[in-house]
Backbone bond lengths (Angstrom), bond angles and torsions (degrees), N, CA, C in turn:
res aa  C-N    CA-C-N  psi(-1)  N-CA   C-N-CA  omega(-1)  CA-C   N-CA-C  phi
1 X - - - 1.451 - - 1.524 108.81 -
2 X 1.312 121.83 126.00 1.187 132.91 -163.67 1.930 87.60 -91.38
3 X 1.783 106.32 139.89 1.354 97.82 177.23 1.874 89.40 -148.95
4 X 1.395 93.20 129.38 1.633 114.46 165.10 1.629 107.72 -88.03
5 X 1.319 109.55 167.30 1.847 117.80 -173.08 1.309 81.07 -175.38
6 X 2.025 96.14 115.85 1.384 125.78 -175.28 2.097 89.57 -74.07
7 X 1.194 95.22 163.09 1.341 88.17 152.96 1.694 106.94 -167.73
8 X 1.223 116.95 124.65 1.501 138.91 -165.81 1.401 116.06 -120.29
9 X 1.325 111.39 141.69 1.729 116.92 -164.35 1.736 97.63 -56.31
10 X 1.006 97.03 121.57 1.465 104.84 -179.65 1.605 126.31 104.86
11 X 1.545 95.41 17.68 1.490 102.52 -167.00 1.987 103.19 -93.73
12 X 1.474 109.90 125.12 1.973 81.14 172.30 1.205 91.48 -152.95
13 X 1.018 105.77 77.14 1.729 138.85 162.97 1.575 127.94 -135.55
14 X 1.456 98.18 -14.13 1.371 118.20 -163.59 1.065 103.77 -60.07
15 X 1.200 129.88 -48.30 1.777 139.22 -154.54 1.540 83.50 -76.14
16 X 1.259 129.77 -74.80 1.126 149.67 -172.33 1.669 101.28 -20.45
17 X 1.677 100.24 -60.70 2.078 85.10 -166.84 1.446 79.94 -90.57
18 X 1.498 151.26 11.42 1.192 128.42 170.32 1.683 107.72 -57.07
19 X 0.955 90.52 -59.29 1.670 112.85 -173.63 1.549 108.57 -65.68
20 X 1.306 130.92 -5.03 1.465 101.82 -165.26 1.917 69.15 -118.79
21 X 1.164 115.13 -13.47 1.875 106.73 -179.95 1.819 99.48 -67.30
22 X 1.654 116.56 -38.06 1.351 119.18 -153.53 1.790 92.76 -83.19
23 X 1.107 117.67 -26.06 1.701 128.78 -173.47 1.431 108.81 -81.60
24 X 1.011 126.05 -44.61 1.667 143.65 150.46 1.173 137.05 -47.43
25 X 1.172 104.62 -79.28 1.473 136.10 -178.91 1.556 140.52 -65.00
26 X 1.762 84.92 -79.93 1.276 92.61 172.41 1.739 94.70 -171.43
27 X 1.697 91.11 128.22 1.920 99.86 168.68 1.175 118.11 -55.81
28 X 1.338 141.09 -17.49 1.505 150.48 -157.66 1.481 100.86 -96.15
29 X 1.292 119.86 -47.39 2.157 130.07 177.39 1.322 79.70 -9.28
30 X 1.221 90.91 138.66 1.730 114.99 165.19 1.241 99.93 -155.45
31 X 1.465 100.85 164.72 1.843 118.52 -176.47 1.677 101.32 -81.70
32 X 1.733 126.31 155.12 0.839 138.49 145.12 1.759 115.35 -112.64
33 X 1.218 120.82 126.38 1.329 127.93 -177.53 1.388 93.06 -86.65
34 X 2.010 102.44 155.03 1.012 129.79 -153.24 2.220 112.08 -73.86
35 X 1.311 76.97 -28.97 1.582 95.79 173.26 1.661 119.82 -74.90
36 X 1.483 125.01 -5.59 1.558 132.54 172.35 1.501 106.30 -69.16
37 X 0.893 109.57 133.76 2.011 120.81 172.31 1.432 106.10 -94.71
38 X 1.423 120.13 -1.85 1.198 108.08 163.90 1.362 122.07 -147.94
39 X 1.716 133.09 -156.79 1.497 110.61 -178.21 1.729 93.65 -147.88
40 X 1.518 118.20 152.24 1.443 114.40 -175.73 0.953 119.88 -47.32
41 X 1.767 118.60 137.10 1.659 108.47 -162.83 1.766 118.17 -57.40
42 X 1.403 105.85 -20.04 1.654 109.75 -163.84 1.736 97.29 -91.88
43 X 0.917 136.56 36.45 1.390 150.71 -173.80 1.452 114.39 -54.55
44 X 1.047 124.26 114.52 1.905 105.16 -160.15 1.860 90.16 -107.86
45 X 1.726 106.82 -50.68 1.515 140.12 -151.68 1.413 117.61 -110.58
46 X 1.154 146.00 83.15 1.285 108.23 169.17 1.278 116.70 -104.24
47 X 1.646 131.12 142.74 1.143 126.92 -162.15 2.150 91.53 -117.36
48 X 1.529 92.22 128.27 1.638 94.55 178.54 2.371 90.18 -108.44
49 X 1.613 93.73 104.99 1.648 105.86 -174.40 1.623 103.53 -57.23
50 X 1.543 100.28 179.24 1.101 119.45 159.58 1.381 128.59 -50.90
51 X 1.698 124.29 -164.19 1.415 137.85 152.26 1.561 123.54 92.67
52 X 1.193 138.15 -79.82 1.619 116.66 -160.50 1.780 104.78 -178.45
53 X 1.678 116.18 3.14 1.025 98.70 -177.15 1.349 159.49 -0.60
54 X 1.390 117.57 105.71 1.737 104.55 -165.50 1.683 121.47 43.36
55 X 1.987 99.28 46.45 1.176 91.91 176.58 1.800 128.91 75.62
56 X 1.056 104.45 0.55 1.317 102.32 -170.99 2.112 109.13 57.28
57 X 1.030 118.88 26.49 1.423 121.35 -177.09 1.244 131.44 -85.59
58 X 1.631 126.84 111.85 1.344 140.09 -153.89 1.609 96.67 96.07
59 X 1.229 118.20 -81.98 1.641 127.78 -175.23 1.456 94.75 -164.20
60 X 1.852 102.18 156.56 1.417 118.58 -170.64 1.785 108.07 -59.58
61 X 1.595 105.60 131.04 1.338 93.44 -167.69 1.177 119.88 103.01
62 X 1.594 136.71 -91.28 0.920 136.18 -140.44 1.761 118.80 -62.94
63 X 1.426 105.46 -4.44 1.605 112.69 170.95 1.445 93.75 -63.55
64 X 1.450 100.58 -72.74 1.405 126.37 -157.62 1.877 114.12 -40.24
65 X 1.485 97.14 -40.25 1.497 100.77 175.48 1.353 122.37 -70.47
66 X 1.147 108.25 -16.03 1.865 103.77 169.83 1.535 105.44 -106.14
67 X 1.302 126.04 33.36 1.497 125.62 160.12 1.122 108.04 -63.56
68 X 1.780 132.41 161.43 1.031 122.29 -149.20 2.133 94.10 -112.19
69 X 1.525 109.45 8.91 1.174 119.21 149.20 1.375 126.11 -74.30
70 X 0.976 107.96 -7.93 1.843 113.43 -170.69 1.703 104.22 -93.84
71 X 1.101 120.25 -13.86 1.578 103.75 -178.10 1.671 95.09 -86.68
72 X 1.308 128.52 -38.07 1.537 130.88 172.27 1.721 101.67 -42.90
73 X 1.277 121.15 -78.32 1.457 140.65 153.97 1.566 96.28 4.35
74 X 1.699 108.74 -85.33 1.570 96.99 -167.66 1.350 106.50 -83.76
75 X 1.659 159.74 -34.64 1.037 122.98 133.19 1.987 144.53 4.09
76 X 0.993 99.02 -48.72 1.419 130.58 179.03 1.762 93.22 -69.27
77 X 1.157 117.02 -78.97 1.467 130.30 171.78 1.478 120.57 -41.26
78 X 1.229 124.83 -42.10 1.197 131.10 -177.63 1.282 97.10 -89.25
79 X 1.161 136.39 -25.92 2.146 123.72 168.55 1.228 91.68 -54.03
80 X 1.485 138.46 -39.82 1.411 132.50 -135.63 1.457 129.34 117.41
81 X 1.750 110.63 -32.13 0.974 107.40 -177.84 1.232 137.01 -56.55
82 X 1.765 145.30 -171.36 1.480 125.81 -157.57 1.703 91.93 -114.86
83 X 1.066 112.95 157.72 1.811 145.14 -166.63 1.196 94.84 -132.12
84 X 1.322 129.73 135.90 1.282 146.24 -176.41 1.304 110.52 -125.03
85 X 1.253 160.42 68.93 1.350 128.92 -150.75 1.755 109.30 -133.36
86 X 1.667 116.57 108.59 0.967 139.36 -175.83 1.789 123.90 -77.96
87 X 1.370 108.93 102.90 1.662 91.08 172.22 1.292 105.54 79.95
88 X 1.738 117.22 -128.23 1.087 127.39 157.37 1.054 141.41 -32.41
89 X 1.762 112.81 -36.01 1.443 147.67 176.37 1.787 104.55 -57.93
90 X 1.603 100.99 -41.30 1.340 111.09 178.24 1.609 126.48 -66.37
91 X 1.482 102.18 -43.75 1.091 107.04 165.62 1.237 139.31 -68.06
92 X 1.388 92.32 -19.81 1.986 117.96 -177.49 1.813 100.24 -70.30
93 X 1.675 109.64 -45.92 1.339 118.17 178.69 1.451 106.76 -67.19
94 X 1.558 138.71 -46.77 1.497 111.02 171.64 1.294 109.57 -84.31
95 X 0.937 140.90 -25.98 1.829 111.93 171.68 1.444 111.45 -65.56
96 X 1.303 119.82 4.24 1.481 118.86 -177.04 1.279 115.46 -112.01
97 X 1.387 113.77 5.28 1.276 131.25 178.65 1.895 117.95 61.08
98 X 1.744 101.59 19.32 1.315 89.35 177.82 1.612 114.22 -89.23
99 X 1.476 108.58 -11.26 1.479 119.42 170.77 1.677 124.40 -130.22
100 X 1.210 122.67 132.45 1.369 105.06 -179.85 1.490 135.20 -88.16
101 X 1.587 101.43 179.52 1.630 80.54 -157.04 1.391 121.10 122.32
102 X 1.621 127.96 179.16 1.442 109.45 176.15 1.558 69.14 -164.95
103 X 1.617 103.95 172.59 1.562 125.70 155.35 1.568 110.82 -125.49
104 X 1.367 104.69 131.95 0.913 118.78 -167.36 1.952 99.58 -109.77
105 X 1.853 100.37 171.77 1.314 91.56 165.36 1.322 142.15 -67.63
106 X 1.605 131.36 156.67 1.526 110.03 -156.53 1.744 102.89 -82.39
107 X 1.478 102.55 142.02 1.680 114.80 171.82 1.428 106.96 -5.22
108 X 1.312 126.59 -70.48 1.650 130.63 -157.36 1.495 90.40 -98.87
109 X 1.522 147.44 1.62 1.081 115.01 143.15 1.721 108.13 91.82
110 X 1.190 100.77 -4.13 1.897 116.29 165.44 1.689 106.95 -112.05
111 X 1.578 87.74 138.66 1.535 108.73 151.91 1.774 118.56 -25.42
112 X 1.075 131.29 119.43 1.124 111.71 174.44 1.892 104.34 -121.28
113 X 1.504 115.15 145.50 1.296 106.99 167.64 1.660 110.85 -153.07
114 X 1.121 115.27 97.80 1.153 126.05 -153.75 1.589 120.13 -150.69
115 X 1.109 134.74 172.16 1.681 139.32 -173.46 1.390 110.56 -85.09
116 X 1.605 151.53 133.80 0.918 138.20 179.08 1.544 120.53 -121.35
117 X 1.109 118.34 171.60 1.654 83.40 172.50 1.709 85.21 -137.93
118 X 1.482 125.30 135.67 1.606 163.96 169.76 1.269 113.34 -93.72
119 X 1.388 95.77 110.72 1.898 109.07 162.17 1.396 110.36 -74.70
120 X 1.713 132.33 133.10 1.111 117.66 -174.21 2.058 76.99 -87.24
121 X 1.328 90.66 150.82 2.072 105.51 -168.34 1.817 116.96 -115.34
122 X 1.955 84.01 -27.47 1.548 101.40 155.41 1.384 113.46 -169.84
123 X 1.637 97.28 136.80 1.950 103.28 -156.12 1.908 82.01 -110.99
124 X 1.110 117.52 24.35 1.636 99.68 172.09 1.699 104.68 -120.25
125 X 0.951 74.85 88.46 1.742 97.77 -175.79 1.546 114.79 -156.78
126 X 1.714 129.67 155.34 0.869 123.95 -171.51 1.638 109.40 -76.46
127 X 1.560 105.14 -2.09 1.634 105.42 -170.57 1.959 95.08 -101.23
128 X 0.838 130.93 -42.23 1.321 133.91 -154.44 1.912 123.89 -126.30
129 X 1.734 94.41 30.62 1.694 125.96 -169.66 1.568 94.63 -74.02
130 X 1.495 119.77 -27.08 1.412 122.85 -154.48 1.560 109.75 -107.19
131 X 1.437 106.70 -7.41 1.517 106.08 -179.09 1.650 91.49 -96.80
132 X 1.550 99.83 -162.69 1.810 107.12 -160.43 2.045 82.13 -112.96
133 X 1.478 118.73 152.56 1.575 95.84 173.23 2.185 92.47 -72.27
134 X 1.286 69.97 -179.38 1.682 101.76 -176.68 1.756 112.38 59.65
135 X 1.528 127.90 3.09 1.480 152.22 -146.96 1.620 77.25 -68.31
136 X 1.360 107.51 127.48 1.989 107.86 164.95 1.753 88.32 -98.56
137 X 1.327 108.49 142.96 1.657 137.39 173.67 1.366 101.40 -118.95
138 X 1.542 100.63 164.45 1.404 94.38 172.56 1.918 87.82 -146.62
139 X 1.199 106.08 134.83 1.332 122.73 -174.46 1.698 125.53 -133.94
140 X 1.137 148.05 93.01 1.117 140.55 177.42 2.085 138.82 -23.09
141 X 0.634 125.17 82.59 1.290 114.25 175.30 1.563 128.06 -78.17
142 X 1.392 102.49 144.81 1.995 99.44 171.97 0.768 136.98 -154.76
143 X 2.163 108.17 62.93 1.845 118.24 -171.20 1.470 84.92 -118.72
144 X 1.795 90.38 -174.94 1.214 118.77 -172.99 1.903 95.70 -112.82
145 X 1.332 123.23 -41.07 1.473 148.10 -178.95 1.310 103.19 -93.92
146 X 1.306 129.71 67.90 1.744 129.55 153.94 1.144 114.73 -118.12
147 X 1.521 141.28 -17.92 0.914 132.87 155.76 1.816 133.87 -42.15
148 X 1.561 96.03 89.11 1.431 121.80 169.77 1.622 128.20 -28.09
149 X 0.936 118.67 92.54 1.545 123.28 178.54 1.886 122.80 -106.06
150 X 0.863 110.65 140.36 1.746 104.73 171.10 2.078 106.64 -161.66
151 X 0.937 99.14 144.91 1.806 98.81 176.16 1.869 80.42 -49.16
152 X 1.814 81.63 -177.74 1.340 117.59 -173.94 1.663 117.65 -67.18
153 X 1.712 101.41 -57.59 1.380 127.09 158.34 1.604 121.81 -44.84
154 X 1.006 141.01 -57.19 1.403 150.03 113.89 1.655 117.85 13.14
155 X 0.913 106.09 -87.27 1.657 125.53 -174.22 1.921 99.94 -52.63
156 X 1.126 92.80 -36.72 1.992 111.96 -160.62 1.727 87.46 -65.21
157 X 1.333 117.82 -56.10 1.385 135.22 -138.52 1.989 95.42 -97.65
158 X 1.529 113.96 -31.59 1.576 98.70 154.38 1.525 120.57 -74.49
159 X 1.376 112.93 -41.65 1.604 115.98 169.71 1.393 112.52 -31.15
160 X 1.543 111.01 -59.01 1.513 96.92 -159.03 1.837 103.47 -116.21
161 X 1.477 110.59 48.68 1.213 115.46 -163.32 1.942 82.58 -120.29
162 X 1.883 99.87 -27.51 1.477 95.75 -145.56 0.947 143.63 122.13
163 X 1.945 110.63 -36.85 1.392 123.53 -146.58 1.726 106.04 -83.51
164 X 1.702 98.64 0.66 1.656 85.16 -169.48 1.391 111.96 -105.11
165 X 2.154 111.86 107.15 1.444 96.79 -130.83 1.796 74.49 -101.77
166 X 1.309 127.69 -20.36 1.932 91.55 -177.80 1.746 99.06 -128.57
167 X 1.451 112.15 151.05 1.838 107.25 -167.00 1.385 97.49 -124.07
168 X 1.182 120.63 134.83 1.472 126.00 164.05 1.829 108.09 -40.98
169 X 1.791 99.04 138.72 1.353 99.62 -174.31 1.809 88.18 -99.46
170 X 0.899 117.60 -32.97 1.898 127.29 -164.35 1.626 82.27 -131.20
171 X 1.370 116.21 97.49 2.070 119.67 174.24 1.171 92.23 -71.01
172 X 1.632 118.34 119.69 1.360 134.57 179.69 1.761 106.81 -73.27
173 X 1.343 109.06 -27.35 1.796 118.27 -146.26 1.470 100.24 -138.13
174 X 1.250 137.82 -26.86 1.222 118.79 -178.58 1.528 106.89 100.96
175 X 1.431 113.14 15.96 1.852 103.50 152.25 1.131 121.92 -49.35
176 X 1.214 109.06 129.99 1.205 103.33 166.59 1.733 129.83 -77.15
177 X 1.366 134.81 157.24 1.637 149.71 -114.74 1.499 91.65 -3.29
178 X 1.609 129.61 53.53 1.681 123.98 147.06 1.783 88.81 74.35
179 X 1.131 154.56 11.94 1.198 146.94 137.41 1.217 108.32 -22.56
180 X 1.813 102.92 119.69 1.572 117.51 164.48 1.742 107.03 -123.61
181 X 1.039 115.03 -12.90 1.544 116.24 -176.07 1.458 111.40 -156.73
182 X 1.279 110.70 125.19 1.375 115.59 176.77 1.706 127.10 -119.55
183 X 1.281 159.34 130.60 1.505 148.90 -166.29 1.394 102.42 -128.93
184 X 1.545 103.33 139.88 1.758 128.09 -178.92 1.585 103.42 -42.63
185 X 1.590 105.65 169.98 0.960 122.21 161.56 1.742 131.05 -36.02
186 X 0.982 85.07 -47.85 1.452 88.10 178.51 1.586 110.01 -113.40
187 X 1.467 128.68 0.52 1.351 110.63 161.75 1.115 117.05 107.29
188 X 1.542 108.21 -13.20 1.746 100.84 163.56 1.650 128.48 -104.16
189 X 1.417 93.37 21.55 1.476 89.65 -179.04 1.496 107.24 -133.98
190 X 1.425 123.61 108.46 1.485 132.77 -175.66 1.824 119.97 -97.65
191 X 1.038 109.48 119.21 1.265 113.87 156.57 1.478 124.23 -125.30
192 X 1.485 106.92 154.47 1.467 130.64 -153.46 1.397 121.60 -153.12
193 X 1.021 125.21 134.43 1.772 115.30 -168.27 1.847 88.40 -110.20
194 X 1.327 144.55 -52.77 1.700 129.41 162.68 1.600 109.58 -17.66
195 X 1.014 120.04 164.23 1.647 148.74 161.91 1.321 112.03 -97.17
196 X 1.177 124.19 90.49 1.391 124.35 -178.24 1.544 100.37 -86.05
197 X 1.473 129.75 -34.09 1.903 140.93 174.57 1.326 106.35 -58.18
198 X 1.555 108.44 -15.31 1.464 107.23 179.24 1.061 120.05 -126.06
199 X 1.690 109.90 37.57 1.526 113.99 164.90 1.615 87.81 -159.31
200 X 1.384 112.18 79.08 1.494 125.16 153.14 1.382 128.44 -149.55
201 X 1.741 110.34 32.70 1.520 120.85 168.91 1.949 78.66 -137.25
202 X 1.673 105.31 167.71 1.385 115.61 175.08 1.561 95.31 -82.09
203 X 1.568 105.09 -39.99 1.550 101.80 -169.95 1.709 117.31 -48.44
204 X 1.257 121.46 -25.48 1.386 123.48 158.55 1.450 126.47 -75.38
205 X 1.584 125.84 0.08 1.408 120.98 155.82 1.844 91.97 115.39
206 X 0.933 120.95 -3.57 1.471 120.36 -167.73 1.919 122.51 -173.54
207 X 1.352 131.83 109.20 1.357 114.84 178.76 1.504 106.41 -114.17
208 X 1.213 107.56 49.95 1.493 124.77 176.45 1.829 113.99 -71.08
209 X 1.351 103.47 -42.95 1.126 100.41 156.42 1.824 164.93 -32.27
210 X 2.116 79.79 -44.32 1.091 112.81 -166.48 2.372 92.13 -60.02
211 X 1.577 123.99 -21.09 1.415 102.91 -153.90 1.677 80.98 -76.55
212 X 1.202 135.29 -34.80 1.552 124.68 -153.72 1.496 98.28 -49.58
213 X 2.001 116.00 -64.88 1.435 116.88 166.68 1.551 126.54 -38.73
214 X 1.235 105.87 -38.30 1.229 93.65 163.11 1.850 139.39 -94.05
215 X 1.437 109.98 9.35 1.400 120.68 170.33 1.461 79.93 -83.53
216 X 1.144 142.07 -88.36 1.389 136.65 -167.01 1.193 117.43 -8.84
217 X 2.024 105.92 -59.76 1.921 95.68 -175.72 1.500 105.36 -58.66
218 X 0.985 100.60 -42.28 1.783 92.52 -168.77 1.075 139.11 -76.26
219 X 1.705 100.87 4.01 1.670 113.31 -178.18 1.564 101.60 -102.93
220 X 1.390 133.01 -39.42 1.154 129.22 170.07 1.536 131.65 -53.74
C-alpha cells in the first residue's frame, strides 16, 4: 500500500504517522509538502497528521485546507482513494469540505492531552474490519478544538448511515452523541480527533491502534 503524509507548517504528528504508515503499511511512505499541486501517481493513503497547522490561524485547519496540496487530496478522495485524517487532519477535512461538521473548542475550554478510551461503533469499514464491533480502544488525544459539532439533520443522517465509526467511552470535549471519528459518504475518507500513530508499539502505553493500519492492509 502506497502511503503519502501531507506535511504543513505546523504539522507535529507527521513523523509520528510517518512511521507507524512505514511499520504497517508501507517502507516507501514518504512526506508530501504542503506547497505540491499534486500527489505520487501510485497513491493508495493519504494521511493529513496531527499538530497546529499554520498556527492554528483564523480556526484549526482552515489555513491548511486551502493549501494548494488539498485540491490533489480531494481529487484523490473523489477517485475513491483513502483520507486518513488525524486531529488536525480532522479539522483540515471539515473546513475542506471533505467531511461534515466542524470542531469546535473543547466544553471546559482547556488544552487537553490525555488517554481515551473508543468504542469501535462500526468495524465494517475499510478502517475498522480488524477490530471486534463494540471493541473499547484506548488512544491518546492532544487538541484544544475537538469538540464535535454538526446541525441536527447532519448528525441524524451519520447516525443512521453508520458513518460514526469510533464514540467516546469517557467524552473528553463535549462532542456531541460522544463522536470521536466519523467516515465520508462512501467510506474512504476517515476522520478522527484520538492518535491512533500513537498507540501502535506497547512502548507508548497502548497498540490499539495498530487494527486501523491494519484494516487498511487488508482492505486494499
Amino acid at each position: 500500500m502506497n502511503v503519502a503524509v501531507i506535511q504543513f507548517p505546523g504539522s507535529n504528528c507527521d513523523a509520528d504517522a510517518l512511521h507507524a504508515a512505514q511499520m504497517n503499511l508501507d517502507p516507501s511512505a514518504r512526506f508530501v509538502w504542503h506547497t505540491e499541486e499534486g500527489l505520487p501517481s501510485n497513491t493508495d493513503l493519504v494521511v493529513l497528521p496531527g499538530g497546529f497547522s499554520y498556527g492554528d490561524h483564523l480556526r484549526s485547519g482552515a489555513v491548511a485546507a486551502r493549501s494548494p496540496i488539498m485540491g490533489a487530496v480531494k481529487a484523490h478522495a473523489e477517485r475513491g482513494g483513502y483520507v486518513l485524517g488525524i486531529c488536525n487532519g480532522f479539522q483540515v477535512l471539515t473546513e475542506s469540505g471533505l467531511l461534515p461538521g466542524a470542531l469546535s473548542r473543547n466544553r471546559d475550554l482547556h488544552f487537553l492531552c490525555k488517554p481515551v478510551h473508543l468504542r469501535v461503533n462500526n468495524n465494517q469499514t475499510a478502517f475498522t474490519s480488524a477490530y471486534a464491533p463494540g471493541q473499547t480502544l484506548e488512544m491518546p488525544i492532544a487538541h484544544g478544538e475537538g469538540n464535535y459539532y454538526a446541525d441536527a439533520g447532519t448528525i441524524e443522517r451519520l447516525e443512521s448511515e453508520g458513518r460514526v465509526i469510533f464514540r467516546y467511552l469517557d467524552n473528553p470535549n463535549g462532542s456531541l452523541n460522544d463522536i470521536a471519528g466519523i467516515i465520508s459518504e462512501k467510506g474512504n475518507v476517515l476522520g478522527m480527533m484520538p492518535h491512533p500513530e500513537r498507540a501502535v508499539e506497547a512502548l507508548l502505553g497502548s497498540e490499539d491502534g495498530q487494527g486501523l493500519f491494519q484494516s487498511l492492509k487488508s482492505g486494499v
